[in-house]
C-alpha positions as CSV (number, residue, x, y, z in Angstrom):
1,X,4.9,6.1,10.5
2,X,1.6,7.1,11.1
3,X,0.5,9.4,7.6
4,X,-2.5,11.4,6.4
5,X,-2.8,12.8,3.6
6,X,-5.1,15.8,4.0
7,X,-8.2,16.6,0.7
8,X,-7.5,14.0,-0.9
9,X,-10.3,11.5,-2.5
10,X,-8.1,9.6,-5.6
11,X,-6.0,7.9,-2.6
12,X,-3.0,7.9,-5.1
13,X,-0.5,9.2,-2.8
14,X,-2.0,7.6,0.8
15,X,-1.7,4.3,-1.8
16,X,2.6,5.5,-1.8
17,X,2.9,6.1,1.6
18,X,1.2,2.4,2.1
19,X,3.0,0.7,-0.6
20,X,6.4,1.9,1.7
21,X,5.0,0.2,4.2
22,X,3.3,3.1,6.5
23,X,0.0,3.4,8.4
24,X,-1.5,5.6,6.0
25,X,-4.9,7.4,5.7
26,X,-6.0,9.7,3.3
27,X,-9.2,12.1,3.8
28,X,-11.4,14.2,2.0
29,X,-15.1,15.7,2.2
30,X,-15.3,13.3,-0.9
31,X,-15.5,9.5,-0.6
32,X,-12.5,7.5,-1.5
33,X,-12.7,6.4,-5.8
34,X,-11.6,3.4,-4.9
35,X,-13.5,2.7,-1.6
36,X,-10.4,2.0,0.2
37,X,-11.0,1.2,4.1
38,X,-7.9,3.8,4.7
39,X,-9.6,6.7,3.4
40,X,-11.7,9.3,6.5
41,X,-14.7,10.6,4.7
42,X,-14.8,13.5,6.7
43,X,-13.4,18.1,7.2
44,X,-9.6,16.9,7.5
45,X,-9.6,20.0,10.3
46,X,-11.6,17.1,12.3
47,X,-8.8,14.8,12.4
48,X,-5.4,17.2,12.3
49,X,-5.4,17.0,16.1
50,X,-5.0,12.8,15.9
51,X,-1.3,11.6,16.5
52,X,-0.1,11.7,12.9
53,X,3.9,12.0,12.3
54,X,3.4,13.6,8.9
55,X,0.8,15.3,7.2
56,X,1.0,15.9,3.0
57,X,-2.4,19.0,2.2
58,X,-3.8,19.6,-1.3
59,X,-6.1,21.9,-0.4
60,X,-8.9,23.1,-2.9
61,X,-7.0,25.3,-5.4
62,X,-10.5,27.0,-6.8
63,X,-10.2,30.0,-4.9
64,X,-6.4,30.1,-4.3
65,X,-4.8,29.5,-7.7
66,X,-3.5,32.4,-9.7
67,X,-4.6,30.6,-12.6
68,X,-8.3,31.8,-11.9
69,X,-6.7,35.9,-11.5
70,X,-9.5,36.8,-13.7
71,X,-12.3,36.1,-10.8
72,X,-10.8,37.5,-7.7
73,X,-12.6,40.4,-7.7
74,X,-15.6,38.1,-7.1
75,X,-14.0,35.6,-4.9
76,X,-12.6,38.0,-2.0
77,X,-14.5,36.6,0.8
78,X,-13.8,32.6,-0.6
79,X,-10.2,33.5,-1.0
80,X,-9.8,34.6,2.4
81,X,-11.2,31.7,3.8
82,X,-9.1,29.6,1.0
83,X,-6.2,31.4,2.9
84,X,-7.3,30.9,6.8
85,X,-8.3,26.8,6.0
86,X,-4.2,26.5,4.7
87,X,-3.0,28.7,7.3
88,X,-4.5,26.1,10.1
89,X,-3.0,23.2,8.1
90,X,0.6,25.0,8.2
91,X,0.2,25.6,11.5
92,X,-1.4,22.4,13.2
93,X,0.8,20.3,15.4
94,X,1.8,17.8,13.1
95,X,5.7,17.6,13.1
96,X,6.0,16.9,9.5
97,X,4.0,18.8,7.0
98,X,4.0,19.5,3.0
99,X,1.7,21.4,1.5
100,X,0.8,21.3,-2.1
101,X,-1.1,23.6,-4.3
102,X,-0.4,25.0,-7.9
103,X,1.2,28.6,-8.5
104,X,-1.2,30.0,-6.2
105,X,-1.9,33.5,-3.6
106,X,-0.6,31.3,-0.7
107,X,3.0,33.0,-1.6
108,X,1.7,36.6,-1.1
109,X,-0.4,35.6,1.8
110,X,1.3,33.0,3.5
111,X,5.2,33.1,2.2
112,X,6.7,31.6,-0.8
113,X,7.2,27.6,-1.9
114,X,9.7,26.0,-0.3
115,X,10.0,24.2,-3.8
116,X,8.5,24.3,-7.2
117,X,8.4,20.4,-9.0
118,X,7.2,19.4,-12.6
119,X,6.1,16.4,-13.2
120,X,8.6,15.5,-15.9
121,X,11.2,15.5,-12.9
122,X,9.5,12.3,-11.7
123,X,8.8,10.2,-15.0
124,X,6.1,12.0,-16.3
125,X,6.3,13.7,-19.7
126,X,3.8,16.9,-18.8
127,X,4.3,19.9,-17.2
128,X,2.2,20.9,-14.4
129,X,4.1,23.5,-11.9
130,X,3.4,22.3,-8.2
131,X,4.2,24.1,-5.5
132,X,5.1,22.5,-2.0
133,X,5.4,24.5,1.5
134,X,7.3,22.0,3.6
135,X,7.7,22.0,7.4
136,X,10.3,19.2,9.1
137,X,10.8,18.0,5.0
138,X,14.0,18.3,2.6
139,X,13.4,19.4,-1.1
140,X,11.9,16.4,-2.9
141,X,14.6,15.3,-5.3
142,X,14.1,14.5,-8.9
143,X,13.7,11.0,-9.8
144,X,13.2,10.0,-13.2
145,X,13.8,13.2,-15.7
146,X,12.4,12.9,-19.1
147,X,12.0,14.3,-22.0
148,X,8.7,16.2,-23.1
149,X,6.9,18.8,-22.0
150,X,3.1,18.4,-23.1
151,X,0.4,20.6,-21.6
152,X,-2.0,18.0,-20.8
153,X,-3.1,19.1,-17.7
154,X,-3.0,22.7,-19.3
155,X,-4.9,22.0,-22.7
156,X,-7.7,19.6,-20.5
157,X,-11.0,20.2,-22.5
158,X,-14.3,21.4,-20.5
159,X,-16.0,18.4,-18.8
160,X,-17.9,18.2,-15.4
161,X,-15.2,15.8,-14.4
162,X,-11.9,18.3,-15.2
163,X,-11.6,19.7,-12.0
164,X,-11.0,16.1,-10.4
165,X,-8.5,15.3,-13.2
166,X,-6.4,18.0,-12.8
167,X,-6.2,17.7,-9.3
168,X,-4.8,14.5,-9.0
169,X,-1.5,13.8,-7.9
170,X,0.8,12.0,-10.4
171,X,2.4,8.4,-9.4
172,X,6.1,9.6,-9.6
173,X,5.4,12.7,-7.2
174,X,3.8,10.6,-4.8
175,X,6.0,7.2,-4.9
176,X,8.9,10.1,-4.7
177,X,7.6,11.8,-1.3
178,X,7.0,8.3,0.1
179,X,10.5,7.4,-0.3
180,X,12.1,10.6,0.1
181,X,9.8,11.5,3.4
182,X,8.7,8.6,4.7
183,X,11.9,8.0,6.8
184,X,11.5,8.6,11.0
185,X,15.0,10.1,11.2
186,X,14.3,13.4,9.5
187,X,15.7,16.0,11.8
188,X,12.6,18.3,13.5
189,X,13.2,21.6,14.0
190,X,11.0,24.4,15.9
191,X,9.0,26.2,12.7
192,X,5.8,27.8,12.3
193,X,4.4,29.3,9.7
């Protein structure tokens, strides 16, 4: 299957999707960290219009997470256009979409998560509620519950470089949707958003 995965620079789950054994490309304003030859440099609204079987979004959270409640009054006009840029991803004319994004205004906005996972549902020991939006997709299954609960993410201290951390994907999420999604019989049905 032909995959991208949509504002994303660490490559972690385009690396997933490849391990599986899919064509697949991951792109973000930001260069790749790893300077992978698989990564598009480039607005991911420039290349949602290639022939791509599934798309996986983690668009910016800064203006869209309700974690940042505090602000909106001062982010109105970045929120709106927080809300239109996911809005386009939703509704492109990819087949197969999930869209990722923490607790966020997209469910008053948009509609509600198809699906709320933890990271401690895939062999990680953190919490970290992720919310997924899923067109064409089944509810990603738990794989590897454990025990612990740690804030990491959470209790992250101030650093010019937190943002990036806590917007990376973690292994057992993505080797999880690789497996789960990357199979070509998924039935399709006629949804927009």
């Amino acid at each position: 299957m032909k995959v991208l995965i949509g504002c994303e620079f660490s490559g972690t789950v385009r690396n997933a999707f490849r391990m599986a054994g899919h064509d697949a490309w991951s792109c973000d304003i930001l260069p790749d960290e790893n300077n992978s030859e698989h990564h598009i440099t480039d607005n991911v609204l420039n290349v949602i219009f290639d022939d791509w079987d599934i798309a996986i979004f983690h668009p910016p959270c800064t203006h869209l997470a309700v974690s940042g409640a505090r602000w909106f009054n001062e982010k109105k006009e970045k929120q709106k256009e927080a809300i239109e840029f996911v809005r386009i991803l939703l509704n492109c004319n990819i087949k197969r979409i999930a869209l990722e994004n923490p607790i966020s205004i997209i469910s008053s906005h948009i509609r509600p998560p198809d699906q709320i996972i933890q990271p401690w549902q895939f062999g990680h020991g953190e919490t970290k509620a992720t919310c997924l939006w899923l067109k064409n997709l089944p509810l990603l299954k738990p794989t590897n519950v454990v025990a612990g609960r740690e804030q990491r993410i959470f209790k992250m201290p101030p650093s010019p470089y937190r943002w990036k951390e806590r917007s990376r994907t973690f292994t057992g999420i993505a080797e999880a949707m690789a497996r789960q999604w990357g199979k070509s019989d998924l039935p399709i049905q006629a949804e927009l958003f």
